[in-house]
Structures are given as structure tokens and as C-alpha cells.
C-alpha positions as CSV (number, residue, x, y, z in Angstrom):
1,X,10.3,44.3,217.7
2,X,6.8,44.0,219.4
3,X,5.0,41.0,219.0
4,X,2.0,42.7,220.3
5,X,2.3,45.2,217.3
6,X,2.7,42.0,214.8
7,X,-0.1,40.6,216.2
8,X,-2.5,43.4,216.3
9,X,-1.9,44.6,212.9
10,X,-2.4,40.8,211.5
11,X,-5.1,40.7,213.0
12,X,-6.8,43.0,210.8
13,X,-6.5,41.2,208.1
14,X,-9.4,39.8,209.5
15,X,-11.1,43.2,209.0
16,X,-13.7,41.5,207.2
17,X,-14.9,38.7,210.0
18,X,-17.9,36.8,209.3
19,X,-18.5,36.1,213.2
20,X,-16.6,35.0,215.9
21,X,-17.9,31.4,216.4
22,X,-18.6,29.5,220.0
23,X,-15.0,28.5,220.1
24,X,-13.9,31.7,219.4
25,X,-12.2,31.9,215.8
26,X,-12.7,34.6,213.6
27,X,-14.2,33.3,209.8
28,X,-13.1,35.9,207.9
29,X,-16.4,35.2,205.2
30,X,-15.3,38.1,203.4
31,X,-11.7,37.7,202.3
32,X,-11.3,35.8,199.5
33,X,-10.6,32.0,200.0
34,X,-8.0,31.9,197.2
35,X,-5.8,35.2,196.8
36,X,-5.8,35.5,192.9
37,X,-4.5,39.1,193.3
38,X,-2.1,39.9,190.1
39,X,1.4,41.4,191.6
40,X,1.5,44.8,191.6
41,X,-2.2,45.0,193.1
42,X,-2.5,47.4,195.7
43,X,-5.1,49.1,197.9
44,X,-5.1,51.4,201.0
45,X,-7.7,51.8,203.7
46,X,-8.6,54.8,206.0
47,X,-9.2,53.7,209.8
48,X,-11.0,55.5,211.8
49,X,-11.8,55.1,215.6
50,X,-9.6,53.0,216.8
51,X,-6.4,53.5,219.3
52,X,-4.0,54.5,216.4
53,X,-6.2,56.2,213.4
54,X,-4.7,56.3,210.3
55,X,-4.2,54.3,207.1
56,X,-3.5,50.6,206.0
57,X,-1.2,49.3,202.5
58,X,-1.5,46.0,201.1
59,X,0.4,45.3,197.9
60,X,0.8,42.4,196.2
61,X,4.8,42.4,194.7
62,X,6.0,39.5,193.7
63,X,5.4,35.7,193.6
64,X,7.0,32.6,193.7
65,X,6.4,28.9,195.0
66,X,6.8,28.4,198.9
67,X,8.6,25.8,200.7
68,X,5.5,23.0,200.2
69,X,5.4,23.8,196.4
70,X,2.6,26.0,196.8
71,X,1.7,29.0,194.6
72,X,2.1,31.4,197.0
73,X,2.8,35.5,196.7
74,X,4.8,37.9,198.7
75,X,1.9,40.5,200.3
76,X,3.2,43.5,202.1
77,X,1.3,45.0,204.5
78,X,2.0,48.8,205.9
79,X,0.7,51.0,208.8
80,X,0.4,54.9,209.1
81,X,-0.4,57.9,210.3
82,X,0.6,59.1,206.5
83,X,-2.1,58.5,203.4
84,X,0.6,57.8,201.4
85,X,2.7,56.0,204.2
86,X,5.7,57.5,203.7
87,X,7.2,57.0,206.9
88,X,4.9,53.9,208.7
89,X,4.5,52.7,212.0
90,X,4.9,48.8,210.7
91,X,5.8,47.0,207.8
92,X,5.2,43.2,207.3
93,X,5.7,41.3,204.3
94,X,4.4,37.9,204.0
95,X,4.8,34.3,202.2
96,X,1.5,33.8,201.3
97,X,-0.3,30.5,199.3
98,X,-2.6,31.4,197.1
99,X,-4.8,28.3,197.9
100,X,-5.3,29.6,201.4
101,X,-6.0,33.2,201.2
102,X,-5.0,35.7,203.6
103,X,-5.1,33.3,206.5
104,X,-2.4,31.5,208.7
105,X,-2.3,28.2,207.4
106,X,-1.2,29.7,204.1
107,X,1.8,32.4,205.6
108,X,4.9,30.3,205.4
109,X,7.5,32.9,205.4
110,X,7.0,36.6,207.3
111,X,9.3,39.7,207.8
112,X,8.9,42.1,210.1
113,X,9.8,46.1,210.9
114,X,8.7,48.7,213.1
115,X,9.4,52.7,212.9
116,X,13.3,52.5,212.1
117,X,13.9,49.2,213.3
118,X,15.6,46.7,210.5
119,X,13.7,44.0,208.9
120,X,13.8,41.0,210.3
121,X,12.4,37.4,209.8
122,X,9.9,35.4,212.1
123,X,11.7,31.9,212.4
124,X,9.3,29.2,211.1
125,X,9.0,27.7,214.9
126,X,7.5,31.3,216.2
127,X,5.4,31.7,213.2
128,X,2.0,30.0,215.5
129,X,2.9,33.2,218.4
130,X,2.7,35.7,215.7
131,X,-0.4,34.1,213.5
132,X,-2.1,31.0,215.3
133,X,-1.4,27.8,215.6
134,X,-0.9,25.8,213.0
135,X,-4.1,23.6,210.8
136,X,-6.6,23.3,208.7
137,X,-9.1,26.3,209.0
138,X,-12.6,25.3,209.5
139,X,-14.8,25.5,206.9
140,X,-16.9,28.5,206.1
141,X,-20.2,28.6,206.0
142,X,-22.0,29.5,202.2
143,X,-23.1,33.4,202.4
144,X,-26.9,33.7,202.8
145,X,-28.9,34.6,199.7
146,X,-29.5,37.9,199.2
147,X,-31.8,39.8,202.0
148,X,-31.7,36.4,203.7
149,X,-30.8,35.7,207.4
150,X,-28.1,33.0,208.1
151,X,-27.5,31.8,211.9
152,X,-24.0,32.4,212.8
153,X,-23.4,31.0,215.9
154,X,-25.4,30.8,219.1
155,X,-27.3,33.6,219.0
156,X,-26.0,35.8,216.1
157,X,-26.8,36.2,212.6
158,X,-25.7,37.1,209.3
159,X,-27.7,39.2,206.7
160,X,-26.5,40.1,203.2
161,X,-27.9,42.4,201.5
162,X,-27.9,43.0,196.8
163,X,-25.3,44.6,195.2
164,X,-26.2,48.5,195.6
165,X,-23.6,51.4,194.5
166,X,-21.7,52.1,197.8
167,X,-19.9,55.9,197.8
168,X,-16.1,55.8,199.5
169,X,-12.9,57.6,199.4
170,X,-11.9,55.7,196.6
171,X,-15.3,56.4,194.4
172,X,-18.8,54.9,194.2
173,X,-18.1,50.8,193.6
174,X,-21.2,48.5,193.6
175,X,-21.0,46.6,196.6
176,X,-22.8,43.8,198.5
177,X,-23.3,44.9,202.1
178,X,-23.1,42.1,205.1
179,X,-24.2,42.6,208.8
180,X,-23.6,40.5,211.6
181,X,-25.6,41.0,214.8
182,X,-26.0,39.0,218.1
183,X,-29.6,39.5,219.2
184,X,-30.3,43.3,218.2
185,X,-26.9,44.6,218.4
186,X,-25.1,45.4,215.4
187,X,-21.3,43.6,215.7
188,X,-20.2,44.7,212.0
189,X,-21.2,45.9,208.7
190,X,-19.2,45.5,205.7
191,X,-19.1,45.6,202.0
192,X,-17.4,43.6,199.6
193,X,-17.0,44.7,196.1
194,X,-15.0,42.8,193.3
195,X,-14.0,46.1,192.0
196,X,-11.3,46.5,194.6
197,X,-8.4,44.1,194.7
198,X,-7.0,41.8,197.5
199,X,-9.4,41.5,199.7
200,X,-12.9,42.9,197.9
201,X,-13.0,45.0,201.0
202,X,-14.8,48.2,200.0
203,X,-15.6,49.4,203.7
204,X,-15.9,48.0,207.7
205,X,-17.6,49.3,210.1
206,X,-17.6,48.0,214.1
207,X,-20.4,50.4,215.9
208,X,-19.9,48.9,219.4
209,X,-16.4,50.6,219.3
210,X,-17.2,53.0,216.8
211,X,-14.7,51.8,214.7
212,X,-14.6,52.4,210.5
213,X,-11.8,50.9,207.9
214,X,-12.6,52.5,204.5
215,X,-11.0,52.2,200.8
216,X,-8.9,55.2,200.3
217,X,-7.3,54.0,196.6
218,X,-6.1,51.2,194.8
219,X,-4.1,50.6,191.3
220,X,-1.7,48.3,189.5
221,X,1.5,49.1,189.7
222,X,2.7,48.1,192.9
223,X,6.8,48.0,193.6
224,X,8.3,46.3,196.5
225,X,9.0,48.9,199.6
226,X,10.1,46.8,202.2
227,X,13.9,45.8,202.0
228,X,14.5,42.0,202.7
229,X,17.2,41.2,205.5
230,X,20.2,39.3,204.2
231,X,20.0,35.6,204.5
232,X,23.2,35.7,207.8
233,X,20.7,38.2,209.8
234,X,19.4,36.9,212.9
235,X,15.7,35.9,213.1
236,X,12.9,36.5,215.2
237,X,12.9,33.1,218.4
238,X,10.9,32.5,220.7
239,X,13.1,31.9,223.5
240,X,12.6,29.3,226.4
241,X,11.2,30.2,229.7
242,X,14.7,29.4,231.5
243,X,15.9,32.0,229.4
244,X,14.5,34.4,231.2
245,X,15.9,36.3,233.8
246,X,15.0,35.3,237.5
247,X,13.2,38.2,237.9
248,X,10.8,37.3,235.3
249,X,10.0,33.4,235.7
250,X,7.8,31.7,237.7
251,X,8.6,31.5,241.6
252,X,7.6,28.6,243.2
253,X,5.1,28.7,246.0
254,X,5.8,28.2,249.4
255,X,4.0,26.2,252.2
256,X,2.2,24.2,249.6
257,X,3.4,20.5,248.8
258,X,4.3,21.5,245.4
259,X,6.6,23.9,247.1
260,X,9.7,22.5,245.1
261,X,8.1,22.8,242.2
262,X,7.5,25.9,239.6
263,X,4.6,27.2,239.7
264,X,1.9,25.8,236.7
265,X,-1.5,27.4,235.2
């Protein structure tokens, strides 16, 4: 499995970033802080413009408590090159509190597949490589009134614009657009309508990379795809540096007084 694909494709769950703040962290502003998404909710999105176009799956299937008691719901996620993702690149299926919305804080549990590959479950202890560390998320800030500009970190602001009917794959939706600019460049647009489920994402765009996610379709009668591995199956580690082979750790330096020592960041 490739943690880069896991955590690329989680990432864009946070297709719907408010701004990436002066530390760095994107506040998804869009995404719903509390996932109140029914089971058997679903959506897909059409991406265009990035390195792999294609289409995106999230489906809400099931729900139970998590291991902190929590409310939480089993979201799958897909990727593909198919509109109807019959074969995808990557399937993930996540733990997720309902509390905490999409975001890593709330994930407890997360399984994991690429191409033909068997599922497989992140251990608990690698969950922070594959989603962030671990904590409270900061807290958002309130969306500007309509057709009102809201600062957004050094530089950057945030406009939001009244609901208007917005026309997408999926049909027209009313929709309240946002855009997020530092200076005069555009960063993102996007529209968030409570027409469409899970996230209220209607549409995304990113013009500095010419990059688009749009809603494709969406219903209510979502059925669990990705088979669960058995509870004896090995899980996804995170293995110590000594581990490695020689060839891949750290050599240490030579002619230096921490000579003796491995080398250190």
C-alpha cells in the first residue's frame, strides 16, 4: 500500500479549504462541522485538472459508536478513472465521529486498498502519518455575511457571496459561492449547497493549477463496497527506523565530532 496515495486522496477531503492559515493548516470552512449524513447517502465528484483526472465516491454505509463512545459512521471513500467506479484506483473506509466531521480528530478507525491489493487496516499508532497528528482542531472562523469580505490570514481574504442557482453535472442546486484570494490572486472558488449530501460540496475550483472537482450525482441508497479484512489480518505499522535496511538509514558523518553518532535533522 502507498502511504503517499492515502495521503493524497485524504487530503481532499479538504476539497473545500477555507484558507491555509500562517501556520499552515488547512480550515476546511466548508465541510460540515458535524457529519449528520443519513447512511446510505452518497455523492460522486468529477475532477478535472489534476495529475490523475477522474471521479471521487463518498458514501455513507453504516454507523455505530467508536471506541470513545462517540456517534461515529463508517464513510467510504473511492477513486477512479470510471464514473461509476467500477474498478477504482483506491478505496478507504473510515471510522468517523459525527461530532467532528470529516476531519482527523474524529477518524478512529481507517481501512485501506489500492487497485487489487486486499484491504487492510491502519493500526491506531500510524493513524497521525496517514491523517495528522493527533488534537483538537482550531476553531473556525464564522463565514462572512453575504457579499462581505472576511480577512483570512495575513494577507488573504474570504468573500461569500447569496445563494444563486448554480448549474453542474448533477443539475442546477442553489448554492452559496465562496472565494478565497491572497492579494488579487484567486486561490479557490467554491459552492456549498445543502441540496447535496456529506459534505454540501456542489463544486471546487483551484485556478492557479487549473484544477475543478464538480458534483456528478448523489442519492440514498448507498450499500457497503469495500470488503472489511478479517479481524487475524495483519495491519498497516509504521515500523522503526532500525528496521530499515542499512542501505536506507542514516550514515553517520565522518570527520566531524559527532562522527560516532547517526546523523540528526
Amino acid at each position: 500500500m502507498s502511504a503517499l496515495v492515502c495521503v493524497l486522496s485524504l487530503a481532499l477531503l479538504g476539497a473545500a479549504p477555507l484558507e491555509l492559515s500562517p501556520e499552515g493548516r488547512m480550515l476546511f470552512a466548508a465541510a460540515p462541522e458535524r457529519l449528520d449524513a443519513r447512511v446510505g447517502e452518497w455523492v460522486t465528484y468529477e475532477m478535472n485538472g489534476g495529475p490523475q483526472p477522474g471521479f471521487l465516491r463518498l458514501a455513507v454505509v453504516a454507523e455505530q459508536k467508536d471506541a470513545r463512545g462517540r456517534d461515529a459512521v463508517w464513510v467510504e471513500l473511492e477513486f477512479g478513472q470510471h464514473l461509476e467506479l467500477k474498478a477504482p484506483l483506491a478505496q478507504f473506509l473510515m471510522l468517523v465521529a459525527r461530532d467532528t466531521g470529516l476531519r482527523a480528530e474524529g477518524v478512529s478507525r481507517l481501512l485501506v486498498t489500492q487497485g487489487f491489493e486486499k484491504p487492510q487496516e491502519v493500526d491506531t499508532n500510524a493513524l497521525p502519518f496517514f491523517l495528522g497528528p493527533p488534537g483538537k482542531a482550531p476553531p473556525r472562523p464564522a463565514l462572512p455575511n453575504p457579499s462581505a469580505w472576511l480577512p483570512a490570514g495575513e494577507g488573504s481574504t474570504l468573500r461569500r457571496g447569496p445563494p444563486t442557482p448554480l448549474m453542474t453535472h448533477a443539475g442546477t442546486v442553489m448554492a452559496e459561492p465562496l472565494e478565497v484570494r491572497y492579494r488579487q490572486l484567486v486561490l479557490q472558488r467554491y459552492w456549498v449547497s445543502r441540496e447535496l449530501p456529506i459534505l454540501h460540496l456542489a463544486k471546487l475550483e483551484l485556478p492557479p493549477i487549473r484544477y475543478s472537482l464538480e458534483v456528478r450525482d448523489h442519492g440514498l441508497d448507498a450499500r457497503p463496497r469495500m470488503v472489511p479484512p478479517s479481524p487475524g489480518d495483519r495491519k498497516i505499522t509504521l515500523e522503526p527506523a532500525s528496521n530499515l535496511p542499512p542501505h536506507f538509514q542514516l550514515q553517520p558523518q565522518s570527520g566531524t565530532a559527532s562522527g560516532t553518532e547517526e546523523n540528526r535533522p
